[in-house]
C-alpha positions, 0 to 999 in steps of 0.5 A: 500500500502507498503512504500519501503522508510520510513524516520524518521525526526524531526520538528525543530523551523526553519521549523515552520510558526508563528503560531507554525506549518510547513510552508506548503512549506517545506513539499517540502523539506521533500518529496526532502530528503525522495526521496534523501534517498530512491536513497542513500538506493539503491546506487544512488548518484545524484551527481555520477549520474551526473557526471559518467552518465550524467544525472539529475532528475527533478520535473515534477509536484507535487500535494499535499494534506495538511490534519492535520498540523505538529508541532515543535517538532513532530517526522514525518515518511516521505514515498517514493514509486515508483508507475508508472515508465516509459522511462524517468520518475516515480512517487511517491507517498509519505506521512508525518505521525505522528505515525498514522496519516497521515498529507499530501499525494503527488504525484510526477513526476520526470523527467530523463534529460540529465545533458547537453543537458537538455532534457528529456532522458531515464533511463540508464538500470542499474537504469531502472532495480533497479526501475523495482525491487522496483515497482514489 
């Protein structure tokens, strides 16, 4: 499958546990900043998108697999790619890399929702369509 998104970041200090490897939930954090990035890249801020358009995105769910430990200092390449999208949500499918190894996969779901209603709502048609030309 073809990464639409890809980001380089580093391991610092500050993201490792006290045996020397990332703390399991900021993988978390890394798969929010690659998910950022891949709207940025497509010329979605969420901060115009709340406050121009009204809405927010919010995770759903969120399933992870942990297969080999990130380490201080590694250089990871975090994926983002949209595989299901539908009215008012989508999914992606994301992993963390080490040149080629694969060290976690996830799948989430994240939800349109109206910023005051703070409901479930659908995608308005401009970003519906940008989504619907990344997932072809």
């Amino acid at each position: 499958m073809r990464n639409f998104f890809v980001m380089p970041t580093r391991v610092y200090y500050e993201d490792t546990d006290a045996g020397g490897v990332v703390y399991h939930a900021n993988y978390l954090h890394f798969f929010e900043r690659a998910r950022t990035e891949m709207l940025r890249e497509l010329g979605f801020e969420q901060d115009q998108l709340r406050s121009v358009h009204g809405i927010i995105f919010a995770v759903r769910s969120m399933q992870i697999d942990y297969l080999k430990p990130a380490k201080f200092n590694d250089l990871l390449q975090i994926s983002a790619t949209v595989v299901e999208l539908k009215k008012a949500s989508l999914v992606f499918e994301q992993s963390i890399r080490r040149g080629e190894e694969t060290l976690c996969t996830g799948h989430c779901r994240v939800a349109c929702i109206d910023a005051v209603k703070m409901r479930p709502t659908a995608f308005p048609d401009f970003l519906l369509k940008q989504f619907l030309l990344i997932t072809q």
